[in-house]
C-alpha positions as semicolon CSV with decimal commas, in nm:
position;residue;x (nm);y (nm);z (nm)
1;X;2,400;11,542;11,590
2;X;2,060;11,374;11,389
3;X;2,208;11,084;11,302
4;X;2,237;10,713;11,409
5;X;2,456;10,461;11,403
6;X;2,404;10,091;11,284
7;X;2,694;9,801;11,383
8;X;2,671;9,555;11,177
9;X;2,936;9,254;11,188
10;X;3,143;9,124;11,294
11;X;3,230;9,047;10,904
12;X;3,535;8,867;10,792
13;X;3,779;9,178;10,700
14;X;3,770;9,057;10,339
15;X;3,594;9,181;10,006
16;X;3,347;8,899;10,108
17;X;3,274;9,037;10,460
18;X;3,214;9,397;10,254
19;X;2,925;9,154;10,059
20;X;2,756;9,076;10,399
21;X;2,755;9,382;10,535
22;X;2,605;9,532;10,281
23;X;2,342;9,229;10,255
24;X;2,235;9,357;10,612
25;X;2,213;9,718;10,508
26;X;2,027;9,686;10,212
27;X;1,678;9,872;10,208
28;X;1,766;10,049;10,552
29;X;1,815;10,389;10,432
30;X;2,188;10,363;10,512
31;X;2,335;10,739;10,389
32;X;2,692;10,625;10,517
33;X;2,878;10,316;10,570
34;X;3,253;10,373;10,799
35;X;3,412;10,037;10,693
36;X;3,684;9,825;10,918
37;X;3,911;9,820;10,633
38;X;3,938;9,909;10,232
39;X;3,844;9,523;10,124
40;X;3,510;9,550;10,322
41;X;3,448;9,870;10,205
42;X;3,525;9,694;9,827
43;X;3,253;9,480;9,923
44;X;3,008;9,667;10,007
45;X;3,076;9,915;9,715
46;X;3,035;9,616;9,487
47;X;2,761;9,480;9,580
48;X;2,558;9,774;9,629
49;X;2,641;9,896;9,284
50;X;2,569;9,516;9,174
51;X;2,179;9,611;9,311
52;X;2,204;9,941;9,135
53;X;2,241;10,182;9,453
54;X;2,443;10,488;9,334
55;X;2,770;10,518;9,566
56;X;2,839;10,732;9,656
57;X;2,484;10,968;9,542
58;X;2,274;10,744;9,778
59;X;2,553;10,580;10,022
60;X;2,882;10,697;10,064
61;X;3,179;10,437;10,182
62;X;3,471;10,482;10,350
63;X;3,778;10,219;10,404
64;X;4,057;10,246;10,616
65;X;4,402;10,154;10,568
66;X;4,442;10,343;10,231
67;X;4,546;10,042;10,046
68;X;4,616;10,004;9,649
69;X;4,269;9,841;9,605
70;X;4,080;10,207;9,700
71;X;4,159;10,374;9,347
72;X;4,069;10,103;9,151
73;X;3,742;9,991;9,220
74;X;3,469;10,224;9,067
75;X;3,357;10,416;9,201
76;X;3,684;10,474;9,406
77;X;3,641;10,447;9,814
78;X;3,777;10,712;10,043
79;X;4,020;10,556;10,273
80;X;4,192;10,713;10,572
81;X;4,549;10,637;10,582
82;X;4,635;10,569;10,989
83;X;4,988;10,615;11,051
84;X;5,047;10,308;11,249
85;X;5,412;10,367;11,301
86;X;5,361;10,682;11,440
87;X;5,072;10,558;11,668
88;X;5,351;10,249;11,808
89;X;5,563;10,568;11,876
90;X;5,339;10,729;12,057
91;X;5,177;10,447;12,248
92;X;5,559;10,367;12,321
93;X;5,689;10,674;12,452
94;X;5,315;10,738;12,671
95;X;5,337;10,403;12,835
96;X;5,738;10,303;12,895
């Protein structure tokens, strides 16, 4: 599909961890960042916007869990709600 992919981490799932992630993908040319969670993808939105990088212009961020935090930050992450409950459902009624 023209693109490749970059792992960075593991990262402590915390705003922190967001920090050192984006620390390793600084000056890469990094057009899109799929964070673990919405407190990594905090940190990484913070920091890059600390060093002046437009999110989401230049990068664009996305959490998961769809937490409160998202909305607030600015600019506000995308997050991607995963319905857990239905996925223990699921997993349940597959496997027993």
């Amino acid at each position: 599909m023209g693109f490749k992919v970059n792992q960075i981490g593991p990262v402590h799932p915390t705003v922190e961890g967001g920090y050192q992630a984006a620390l390793a993908l600084e000056g890469g040319g990094t057009t899109a960042i799929i964070a673990y969670n919405d407190l990594i993808a905090v940190g990484i939105v913070l920091r890059f916007t600390a060093d002046g990088v437009n999110v989401p212009g230049d990068v664009s961020v996305i959490g998961f869990d769809n937490t409160l935090i998202a909305p607030v930050v600015t600019p506000p992450i995308t997050s991607i709600r995963i319905p857990r409950v239905q996925l223990g459902q699921v997993a349940y009624a597959v496997c027993c």
